[in-house]
CHARMM internal coordinates of N, CA and C (Angstrom, degrees):
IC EDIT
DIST 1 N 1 CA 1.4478
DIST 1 CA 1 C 1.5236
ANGL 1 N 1 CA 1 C 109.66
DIST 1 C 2 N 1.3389
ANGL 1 CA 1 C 2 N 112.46
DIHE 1 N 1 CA 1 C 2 N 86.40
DIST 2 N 2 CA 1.4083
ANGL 1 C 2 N 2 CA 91.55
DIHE 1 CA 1 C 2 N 2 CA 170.69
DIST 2 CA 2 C 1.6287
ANGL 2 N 2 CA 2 C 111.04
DIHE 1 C 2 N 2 CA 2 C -94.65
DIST 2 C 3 N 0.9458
ANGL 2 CA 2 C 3 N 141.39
DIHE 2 N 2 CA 2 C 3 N -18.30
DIST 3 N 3 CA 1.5536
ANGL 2 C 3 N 3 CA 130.37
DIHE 2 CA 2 C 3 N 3 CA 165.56
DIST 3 CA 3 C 1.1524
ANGL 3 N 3 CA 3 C 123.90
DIHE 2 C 3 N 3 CA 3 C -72.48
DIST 3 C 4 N 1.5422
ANGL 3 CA 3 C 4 N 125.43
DIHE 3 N 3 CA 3 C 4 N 111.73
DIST 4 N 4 CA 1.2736
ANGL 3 C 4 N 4 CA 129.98
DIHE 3 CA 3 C 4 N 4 CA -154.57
DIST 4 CA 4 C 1.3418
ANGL 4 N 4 CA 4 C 98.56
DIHE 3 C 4 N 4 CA 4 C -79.19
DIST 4 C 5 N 0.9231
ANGL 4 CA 4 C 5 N 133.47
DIHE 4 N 4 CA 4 C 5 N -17.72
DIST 5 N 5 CA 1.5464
ANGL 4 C 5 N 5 CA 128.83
DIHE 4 CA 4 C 5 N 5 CA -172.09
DIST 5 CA 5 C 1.8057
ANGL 5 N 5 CA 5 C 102.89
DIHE 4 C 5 N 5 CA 5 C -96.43
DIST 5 C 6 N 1.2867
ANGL 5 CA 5 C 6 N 127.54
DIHE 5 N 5 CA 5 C 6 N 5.71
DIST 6 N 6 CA 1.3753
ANGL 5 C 6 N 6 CA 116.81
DIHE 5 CA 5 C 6 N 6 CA -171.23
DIST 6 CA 6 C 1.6307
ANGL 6 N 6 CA 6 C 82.79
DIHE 5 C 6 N 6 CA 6 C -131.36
DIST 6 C 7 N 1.3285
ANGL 6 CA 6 C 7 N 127.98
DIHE 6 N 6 CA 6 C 7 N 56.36
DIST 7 N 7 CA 1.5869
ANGL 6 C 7 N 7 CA 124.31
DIHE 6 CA 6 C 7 N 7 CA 175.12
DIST 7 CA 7 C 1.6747
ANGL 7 N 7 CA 7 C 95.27
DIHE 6 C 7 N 7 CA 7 C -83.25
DIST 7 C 8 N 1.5039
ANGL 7 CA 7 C 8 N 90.22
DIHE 7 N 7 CA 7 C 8 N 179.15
DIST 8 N 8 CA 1.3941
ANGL 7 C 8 N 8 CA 108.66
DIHE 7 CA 7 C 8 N 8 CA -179.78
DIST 8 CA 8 C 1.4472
ANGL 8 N 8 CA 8 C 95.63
DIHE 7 C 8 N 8 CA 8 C -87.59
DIST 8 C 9 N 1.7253
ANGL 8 CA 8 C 9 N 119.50
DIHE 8 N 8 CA 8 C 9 N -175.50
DIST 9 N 9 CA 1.7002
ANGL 8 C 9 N 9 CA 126.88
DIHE 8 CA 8 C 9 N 9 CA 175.44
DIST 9 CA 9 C 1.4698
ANGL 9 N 9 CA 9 C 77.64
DIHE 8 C 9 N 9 CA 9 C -92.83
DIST 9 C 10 N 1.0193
ANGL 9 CA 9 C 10 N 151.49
DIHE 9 N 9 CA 9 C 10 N -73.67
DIST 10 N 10 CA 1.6357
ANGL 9 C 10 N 10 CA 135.23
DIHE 9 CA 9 C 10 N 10 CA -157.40
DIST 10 CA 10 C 1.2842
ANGL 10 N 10 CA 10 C 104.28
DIHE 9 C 10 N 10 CA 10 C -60.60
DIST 10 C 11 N 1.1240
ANGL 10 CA 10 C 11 N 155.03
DIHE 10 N 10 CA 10 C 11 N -15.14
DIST 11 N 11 CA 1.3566
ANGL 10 C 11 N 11 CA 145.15
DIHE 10 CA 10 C 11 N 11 CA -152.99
DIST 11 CA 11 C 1.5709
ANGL 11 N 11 CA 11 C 106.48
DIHE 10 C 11 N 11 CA 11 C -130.34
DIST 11 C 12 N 1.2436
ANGL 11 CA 11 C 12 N 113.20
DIHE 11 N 11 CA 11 C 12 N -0.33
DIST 12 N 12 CA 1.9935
ANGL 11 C 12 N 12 CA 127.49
DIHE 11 CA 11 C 12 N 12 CA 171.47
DIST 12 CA 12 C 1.5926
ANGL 12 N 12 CA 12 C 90.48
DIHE 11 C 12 N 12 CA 12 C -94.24
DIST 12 C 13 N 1.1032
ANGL 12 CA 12 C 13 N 149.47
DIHE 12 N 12 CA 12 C 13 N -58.75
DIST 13 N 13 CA 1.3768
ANGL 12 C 13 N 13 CA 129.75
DIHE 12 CA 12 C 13 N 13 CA 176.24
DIST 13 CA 13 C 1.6831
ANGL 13 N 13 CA 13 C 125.73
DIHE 12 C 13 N 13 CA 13 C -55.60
DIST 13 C 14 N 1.2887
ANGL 13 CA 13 C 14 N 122.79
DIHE 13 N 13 CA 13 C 14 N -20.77
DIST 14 N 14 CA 1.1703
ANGL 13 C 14 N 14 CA 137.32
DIHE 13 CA 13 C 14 N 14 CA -162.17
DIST 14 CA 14 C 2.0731
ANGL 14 N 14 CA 14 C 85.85
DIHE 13 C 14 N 14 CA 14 C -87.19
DIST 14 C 15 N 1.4079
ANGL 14 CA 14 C 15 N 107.50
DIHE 14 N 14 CA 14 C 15 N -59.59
DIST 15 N 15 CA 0.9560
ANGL 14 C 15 N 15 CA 128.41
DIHE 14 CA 14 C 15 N 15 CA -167.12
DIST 15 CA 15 C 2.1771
ANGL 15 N 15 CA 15 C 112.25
DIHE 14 C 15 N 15 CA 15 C -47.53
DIST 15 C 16 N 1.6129
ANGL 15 CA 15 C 16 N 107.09
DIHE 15 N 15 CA 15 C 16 N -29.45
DIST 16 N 16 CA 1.3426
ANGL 15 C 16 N 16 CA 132.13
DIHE 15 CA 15 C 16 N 16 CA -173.66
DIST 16 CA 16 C 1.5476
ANGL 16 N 16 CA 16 C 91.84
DIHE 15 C 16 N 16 CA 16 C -67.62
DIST 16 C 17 N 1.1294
ANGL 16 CA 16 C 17 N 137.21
DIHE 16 N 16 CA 16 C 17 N -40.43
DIST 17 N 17 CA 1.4764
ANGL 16 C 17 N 17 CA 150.84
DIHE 16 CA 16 C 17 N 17 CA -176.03
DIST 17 CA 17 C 1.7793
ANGL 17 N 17 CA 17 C 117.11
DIHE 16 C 17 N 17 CA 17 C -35.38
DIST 17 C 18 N 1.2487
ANGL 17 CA 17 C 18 N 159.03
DIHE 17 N 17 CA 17 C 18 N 35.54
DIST 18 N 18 CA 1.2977
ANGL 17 C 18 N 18 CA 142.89
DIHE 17 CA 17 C 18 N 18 CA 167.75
DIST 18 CA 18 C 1.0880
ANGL 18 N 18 CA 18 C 122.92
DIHE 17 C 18 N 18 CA 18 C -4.04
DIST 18 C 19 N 1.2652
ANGL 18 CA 18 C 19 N 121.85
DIHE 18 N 18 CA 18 C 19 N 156.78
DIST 19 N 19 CA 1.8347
ANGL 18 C 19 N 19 CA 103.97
DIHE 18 CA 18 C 19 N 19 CA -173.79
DIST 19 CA 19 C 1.2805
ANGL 19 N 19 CA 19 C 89.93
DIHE 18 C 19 N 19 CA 19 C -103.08
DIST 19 C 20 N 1.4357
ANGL 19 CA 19 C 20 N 154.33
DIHE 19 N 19 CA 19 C 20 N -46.66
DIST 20 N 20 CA 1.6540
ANGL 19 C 20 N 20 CA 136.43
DIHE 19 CA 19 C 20 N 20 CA 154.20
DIST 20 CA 20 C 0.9823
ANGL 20 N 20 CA 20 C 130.07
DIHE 19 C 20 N 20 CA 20 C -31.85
DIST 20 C 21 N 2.0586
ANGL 20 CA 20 C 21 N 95.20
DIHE 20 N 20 CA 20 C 21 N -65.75
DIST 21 N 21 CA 1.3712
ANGL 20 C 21 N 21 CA 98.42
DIHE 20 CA 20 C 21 N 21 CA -156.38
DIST 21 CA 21 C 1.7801
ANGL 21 N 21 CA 21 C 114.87
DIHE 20 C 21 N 21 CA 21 C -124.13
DIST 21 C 22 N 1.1492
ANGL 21 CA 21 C 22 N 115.28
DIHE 21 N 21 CA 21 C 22 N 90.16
DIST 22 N 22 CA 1.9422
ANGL 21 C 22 N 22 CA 118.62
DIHE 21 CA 21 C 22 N 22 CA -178.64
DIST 22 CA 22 C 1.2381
ANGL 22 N 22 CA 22 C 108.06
DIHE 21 C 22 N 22 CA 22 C -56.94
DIST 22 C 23 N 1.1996
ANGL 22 CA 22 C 23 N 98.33
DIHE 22 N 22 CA 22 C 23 N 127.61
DIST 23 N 23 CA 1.8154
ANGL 22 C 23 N 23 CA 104.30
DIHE 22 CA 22 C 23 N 23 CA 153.96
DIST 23 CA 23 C 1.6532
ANGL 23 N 23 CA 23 C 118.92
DIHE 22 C 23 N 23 CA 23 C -95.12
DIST 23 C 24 N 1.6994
ANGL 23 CA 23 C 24 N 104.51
DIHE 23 N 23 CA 23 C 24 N 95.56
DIST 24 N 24 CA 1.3322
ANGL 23 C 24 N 24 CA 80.48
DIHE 23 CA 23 C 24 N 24 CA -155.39
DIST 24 CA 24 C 1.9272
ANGL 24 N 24 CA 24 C 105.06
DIHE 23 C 24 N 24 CA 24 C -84.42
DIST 24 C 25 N 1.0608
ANGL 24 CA 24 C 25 N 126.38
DIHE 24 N 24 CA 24 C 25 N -11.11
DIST 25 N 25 CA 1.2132
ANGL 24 C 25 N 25 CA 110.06
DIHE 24 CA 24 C 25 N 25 CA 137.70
DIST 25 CA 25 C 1.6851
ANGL 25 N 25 CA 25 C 124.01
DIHE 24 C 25 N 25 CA 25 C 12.94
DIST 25 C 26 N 0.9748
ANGL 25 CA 25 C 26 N 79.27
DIHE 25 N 25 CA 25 C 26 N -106.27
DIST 26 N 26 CA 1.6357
ANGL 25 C 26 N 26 CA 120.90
DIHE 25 CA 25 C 26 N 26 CA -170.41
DIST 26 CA 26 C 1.7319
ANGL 26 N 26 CA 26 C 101.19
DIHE 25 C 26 N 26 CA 26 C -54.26
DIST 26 C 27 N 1.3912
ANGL 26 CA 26 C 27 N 121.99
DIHE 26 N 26 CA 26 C 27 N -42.71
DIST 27 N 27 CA 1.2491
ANGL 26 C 27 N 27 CA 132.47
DIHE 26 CA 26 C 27 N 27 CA 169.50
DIST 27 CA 27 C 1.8004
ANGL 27 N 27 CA 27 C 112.98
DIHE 26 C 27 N 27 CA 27 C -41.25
DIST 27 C 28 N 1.5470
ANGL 27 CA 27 C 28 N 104.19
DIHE 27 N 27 CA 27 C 28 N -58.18
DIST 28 N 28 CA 1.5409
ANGL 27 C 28 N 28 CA 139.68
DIHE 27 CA 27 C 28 N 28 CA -167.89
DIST 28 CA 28 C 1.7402
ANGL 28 N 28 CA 28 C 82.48
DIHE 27 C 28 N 28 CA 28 C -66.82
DIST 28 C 29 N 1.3815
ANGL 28 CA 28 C 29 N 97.71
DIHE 28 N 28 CA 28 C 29 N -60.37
DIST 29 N 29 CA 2.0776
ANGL 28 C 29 N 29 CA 86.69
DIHE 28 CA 28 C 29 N 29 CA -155.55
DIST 29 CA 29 C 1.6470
ANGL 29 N 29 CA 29 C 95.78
DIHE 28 C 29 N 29 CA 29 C -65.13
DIST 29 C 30 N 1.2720
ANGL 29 CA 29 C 30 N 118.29
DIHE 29 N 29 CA 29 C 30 N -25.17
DIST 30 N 30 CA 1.8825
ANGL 29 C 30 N 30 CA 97.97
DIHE 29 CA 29 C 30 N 30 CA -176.48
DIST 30 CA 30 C 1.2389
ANGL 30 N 30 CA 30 C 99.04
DIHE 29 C 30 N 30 CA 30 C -84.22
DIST 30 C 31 N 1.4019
ANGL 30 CA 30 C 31 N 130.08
DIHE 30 N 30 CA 30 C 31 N -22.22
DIST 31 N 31 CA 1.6400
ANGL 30 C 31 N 31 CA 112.28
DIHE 30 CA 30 C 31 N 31 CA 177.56
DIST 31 CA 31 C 2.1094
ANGL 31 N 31 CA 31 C 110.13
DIHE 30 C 31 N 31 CA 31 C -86.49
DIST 31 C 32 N 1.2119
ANGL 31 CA 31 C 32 N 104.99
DIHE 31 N 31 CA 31 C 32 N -2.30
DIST 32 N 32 CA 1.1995
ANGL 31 C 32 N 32 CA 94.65
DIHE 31 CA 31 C 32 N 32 CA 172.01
DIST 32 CA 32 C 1.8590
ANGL 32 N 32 CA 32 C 94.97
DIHE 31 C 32 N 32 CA 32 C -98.61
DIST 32 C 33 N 0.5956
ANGL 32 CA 32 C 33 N 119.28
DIHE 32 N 32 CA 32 C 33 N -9.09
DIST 33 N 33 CA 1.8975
ANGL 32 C 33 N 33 CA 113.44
DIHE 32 CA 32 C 33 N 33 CA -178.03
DIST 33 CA 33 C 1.6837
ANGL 33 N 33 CA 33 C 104.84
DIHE 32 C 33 N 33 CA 33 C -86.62
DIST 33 C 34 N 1.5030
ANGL 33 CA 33 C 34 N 116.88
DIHE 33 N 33 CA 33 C 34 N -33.95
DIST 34 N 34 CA 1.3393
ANGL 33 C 34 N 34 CA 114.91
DIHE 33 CA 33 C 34 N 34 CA 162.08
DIST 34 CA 34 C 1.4802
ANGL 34 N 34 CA 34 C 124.81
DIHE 33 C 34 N 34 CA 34 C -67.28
DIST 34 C 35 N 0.9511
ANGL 34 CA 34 C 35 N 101.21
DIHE 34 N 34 CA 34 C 35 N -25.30
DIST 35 N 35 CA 1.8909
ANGL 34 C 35 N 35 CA 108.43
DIHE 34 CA 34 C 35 N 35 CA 176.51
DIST 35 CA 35 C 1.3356
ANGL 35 N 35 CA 35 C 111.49
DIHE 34 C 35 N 35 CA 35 C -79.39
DIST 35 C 36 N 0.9385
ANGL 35 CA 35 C 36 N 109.78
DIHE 35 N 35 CA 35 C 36 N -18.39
DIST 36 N 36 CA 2.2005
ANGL 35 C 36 N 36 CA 102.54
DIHE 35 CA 35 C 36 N 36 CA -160.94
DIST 36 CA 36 C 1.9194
ANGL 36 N 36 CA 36 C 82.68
DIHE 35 C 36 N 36 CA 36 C -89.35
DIST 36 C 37 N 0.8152
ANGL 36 CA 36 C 37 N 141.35
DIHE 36 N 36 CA 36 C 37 N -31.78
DIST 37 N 37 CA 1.6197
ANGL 36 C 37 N 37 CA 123.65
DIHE 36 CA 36 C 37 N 37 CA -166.40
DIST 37 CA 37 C 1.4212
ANGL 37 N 37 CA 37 C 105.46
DIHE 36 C 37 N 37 CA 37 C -67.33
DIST 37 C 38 N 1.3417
ANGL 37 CA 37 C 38 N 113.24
DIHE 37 N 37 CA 37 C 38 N -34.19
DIST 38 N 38 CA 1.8869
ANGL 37 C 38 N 38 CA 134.53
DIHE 37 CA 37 C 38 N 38 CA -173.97
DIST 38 CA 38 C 1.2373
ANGL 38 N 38 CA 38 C 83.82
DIHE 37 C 38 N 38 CA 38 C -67.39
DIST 38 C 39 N 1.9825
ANGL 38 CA 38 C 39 N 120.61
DIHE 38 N 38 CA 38 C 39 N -65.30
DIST 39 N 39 CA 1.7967
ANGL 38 C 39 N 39 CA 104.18
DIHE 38 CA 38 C 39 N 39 CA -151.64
DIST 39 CA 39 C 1.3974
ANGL 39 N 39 CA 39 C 114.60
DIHE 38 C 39 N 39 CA 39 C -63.81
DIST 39 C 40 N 1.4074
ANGL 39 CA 39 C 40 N 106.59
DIHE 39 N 39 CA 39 C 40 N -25.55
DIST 40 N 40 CA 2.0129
ANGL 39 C 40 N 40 CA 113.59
DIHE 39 CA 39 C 40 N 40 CA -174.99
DIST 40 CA 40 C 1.7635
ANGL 40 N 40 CA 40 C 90.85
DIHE 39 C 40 N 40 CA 40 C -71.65
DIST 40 C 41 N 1.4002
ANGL 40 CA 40 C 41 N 132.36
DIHE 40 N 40 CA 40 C 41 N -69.73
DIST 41 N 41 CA 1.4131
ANGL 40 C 41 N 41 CA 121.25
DIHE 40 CA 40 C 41 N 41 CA -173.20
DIST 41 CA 41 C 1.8057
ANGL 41 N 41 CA 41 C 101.27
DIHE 40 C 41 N 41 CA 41 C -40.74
DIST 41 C 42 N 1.1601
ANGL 41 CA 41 C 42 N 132.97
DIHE 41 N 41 CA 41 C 42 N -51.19
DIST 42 N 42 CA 1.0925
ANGL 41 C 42 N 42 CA 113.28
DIHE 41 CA 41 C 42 N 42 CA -147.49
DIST 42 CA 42 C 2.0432
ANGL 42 N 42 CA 42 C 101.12
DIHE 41 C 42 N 42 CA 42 C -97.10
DIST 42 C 43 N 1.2937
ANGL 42 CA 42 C 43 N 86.68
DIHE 42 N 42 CA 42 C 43 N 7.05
DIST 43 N 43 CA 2.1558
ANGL 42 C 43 N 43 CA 89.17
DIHE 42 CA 42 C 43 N 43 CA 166.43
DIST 43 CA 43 C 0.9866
ANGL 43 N 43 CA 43 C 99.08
DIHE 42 C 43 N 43 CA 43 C -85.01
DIST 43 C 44 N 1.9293
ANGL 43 CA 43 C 44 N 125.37
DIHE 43 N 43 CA 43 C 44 N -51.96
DIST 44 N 44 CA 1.5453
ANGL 43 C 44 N 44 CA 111.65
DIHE 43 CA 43 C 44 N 44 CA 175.14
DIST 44 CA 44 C 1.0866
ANGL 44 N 44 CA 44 C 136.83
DIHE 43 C 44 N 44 CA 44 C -64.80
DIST 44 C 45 N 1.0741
ANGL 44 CA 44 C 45 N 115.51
DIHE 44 N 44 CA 44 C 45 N -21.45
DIST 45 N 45 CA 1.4595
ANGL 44 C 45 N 45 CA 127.39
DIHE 44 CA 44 C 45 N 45 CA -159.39
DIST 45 CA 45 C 1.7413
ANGL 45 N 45 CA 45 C 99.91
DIHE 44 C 45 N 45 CA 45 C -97.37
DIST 45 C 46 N 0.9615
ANGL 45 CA 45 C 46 N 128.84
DIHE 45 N 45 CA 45 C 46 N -8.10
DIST 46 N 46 CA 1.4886
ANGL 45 C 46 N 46 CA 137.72
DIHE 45 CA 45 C 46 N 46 CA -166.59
DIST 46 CA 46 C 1.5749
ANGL 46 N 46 CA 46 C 110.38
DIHE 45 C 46 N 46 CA 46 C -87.69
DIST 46 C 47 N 1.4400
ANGL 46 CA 46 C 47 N 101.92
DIHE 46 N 46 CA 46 C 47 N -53.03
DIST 47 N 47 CA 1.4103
ANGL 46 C 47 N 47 CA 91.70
DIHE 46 CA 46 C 47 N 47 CA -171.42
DIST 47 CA 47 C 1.8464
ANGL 47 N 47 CA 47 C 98.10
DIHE 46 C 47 N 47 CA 47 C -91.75
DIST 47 C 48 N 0.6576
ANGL 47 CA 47 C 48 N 107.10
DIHE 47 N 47 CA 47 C 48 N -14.34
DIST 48 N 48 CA 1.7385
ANGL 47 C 48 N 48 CA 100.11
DIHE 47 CA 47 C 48 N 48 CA 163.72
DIST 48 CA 48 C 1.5386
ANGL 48 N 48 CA 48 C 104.58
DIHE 47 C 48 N 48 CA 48 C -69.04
DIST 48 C 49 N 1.0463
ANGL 48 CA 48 C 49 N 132.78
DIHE 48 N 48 CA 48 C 49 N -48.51
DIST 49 N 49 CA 1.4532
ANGL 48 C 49 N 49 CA 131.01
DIHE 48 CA 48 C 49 N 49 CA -179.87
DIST 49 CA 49 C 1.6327
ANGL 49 N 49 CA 49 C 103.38
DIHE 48 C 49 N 49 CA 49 C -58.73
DIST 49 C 50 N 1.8077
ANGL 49 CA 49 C 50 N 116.34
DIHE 49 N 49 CA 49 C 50 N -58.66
DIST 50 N 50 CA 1.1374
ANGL 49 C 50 N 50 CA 98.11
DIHE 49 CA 49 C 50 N 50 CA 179.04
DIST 50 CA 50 C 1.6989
ANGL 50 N 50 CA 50 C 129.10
DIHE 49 C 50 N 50 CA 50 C -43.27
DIST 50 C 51 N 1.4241
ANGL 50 CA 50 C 51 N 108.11
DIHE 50 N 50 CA 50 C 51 N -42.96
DIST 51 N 51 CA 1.5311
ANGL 50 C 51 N 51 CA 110.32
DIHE 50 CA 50 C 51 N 51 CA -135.96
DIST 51 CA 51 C 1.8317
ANGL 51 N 51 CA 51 C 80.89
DIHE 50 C 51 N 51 CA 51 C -90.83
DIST 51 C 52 N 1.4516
ANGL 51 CA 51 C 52 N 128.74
DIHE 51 N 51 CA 51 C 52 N -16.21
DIST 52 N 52 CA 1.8407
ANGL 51 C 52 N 52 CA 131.14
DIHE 51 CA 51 C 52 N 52 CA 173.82
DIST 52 CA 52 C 1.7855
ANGL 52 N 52 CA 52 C 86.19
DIHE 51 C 52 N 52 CA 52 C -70.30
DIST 52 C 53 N 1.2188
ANGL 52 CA 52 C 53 N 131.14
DIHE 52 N 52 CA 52 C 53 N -50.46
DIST 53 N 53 CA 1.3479
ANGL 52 C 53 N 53 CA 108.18
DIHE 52 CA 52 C 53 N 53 CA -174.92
DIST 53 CA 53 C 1.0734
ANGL 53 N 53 CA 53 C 114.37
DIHE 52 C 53 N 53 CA 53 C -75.88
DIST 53 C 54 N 1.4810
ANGL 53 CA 53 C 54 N 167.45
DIHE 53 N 53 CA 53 C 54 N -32.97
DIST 54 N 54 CA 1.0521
ANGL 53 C 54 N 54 CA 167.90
DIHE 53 CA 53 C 54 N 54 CA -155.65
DIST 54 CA 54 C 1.4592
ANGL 54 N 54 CA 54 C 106.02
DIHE 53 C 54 N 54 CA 54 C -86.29
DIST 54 C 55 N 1.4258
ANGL 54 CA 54 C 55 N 109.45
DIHE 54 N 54 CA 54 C 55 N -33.57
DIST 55 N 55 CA 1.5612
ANGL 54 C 55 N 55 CA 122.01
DIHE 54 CA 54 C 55 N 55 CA -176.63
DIST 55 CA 55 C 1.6782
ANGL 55 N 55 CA 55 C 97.87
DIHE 54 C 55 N 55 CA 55 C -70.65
DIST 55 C 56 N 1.0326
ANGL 55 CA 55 C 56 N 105.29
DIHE 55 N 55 CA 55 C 56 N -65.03
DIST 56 N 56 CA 1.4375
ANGL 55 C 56 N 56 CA 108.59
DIHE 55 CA 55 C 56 N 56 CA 158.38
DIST 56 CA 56 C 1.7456
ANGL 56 N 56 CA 56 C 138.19
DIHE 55 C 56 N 56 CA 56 C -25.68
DIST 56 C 57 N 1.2857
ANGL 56 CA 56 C 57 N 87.99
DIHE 56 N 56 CA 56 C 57 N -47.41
DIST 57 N 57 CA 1.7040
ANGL 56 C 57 N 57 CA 100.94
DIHE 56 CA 56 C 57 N 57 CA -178.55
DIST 57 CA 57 C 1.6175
ANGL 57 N 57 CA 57 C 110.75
DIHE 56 C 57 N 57 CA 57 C -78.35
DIST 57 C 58 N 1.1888
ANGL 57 CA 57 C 58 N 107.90
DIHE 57 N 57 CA 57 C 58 N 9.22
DIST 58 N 58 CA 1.9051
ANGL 57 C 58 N 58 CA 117.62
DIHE 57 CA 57 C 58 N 58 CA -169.18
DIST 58 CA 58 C 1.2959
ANGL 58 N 58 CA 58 C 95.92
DIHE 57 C 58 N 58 CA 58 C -89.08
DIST 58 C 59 N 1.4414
ANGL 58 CA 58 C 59 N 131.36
DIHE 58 N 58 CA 58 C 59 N 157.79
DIST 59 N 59 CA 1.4259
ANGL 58 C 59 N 59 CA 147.34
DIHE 58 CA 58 C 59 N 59 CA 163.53
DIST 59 CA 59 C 1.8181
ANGL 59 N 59 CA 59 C 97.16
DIHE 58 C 59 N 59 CA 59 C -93.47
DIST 59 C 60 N 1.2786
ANGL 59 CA 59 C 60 N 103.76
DIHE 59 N 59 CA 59 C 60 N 102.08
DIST 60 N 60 CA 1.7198
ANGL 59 C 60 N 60 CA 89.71
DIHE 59 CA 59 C 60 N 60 CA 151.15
DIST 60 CA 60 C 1.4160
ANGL 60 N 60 CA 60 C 126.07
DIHE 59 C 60 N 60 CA 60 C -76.20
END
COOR INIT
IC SEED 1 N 1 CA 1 C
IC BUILD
């Protein structure tokens, strides 16, 4: 990555890091801003997954 502005979402929190001095603050809020897109995909995506397996688990 050399363009700091074209980072990855895992690699912009890493990036918040000082080599002295962390704000870990600021560390926490970009790693909690990377997580919430995962927790909303994986609320929707869950009970659709459940209810394809269960459909599945039936004897026709």
């Amino acid at each position: 990555m050399i363009d700091p502005e074209k980072v990855t979402l895992q690699v912009a929190p890493a990036n918040l890091n000082v080599l002295y001095n962390a704000d870990y603050a600021l560390v926490m809020a970009g790693a909690l801003m990377s997580v919430i897109p995962l927790i909303v995909v994986f609320l929707f995506g869950a009970r659709h997954f459940l209810r394809d397996l269960a459909a599945g688990a039936m004897k026709m």
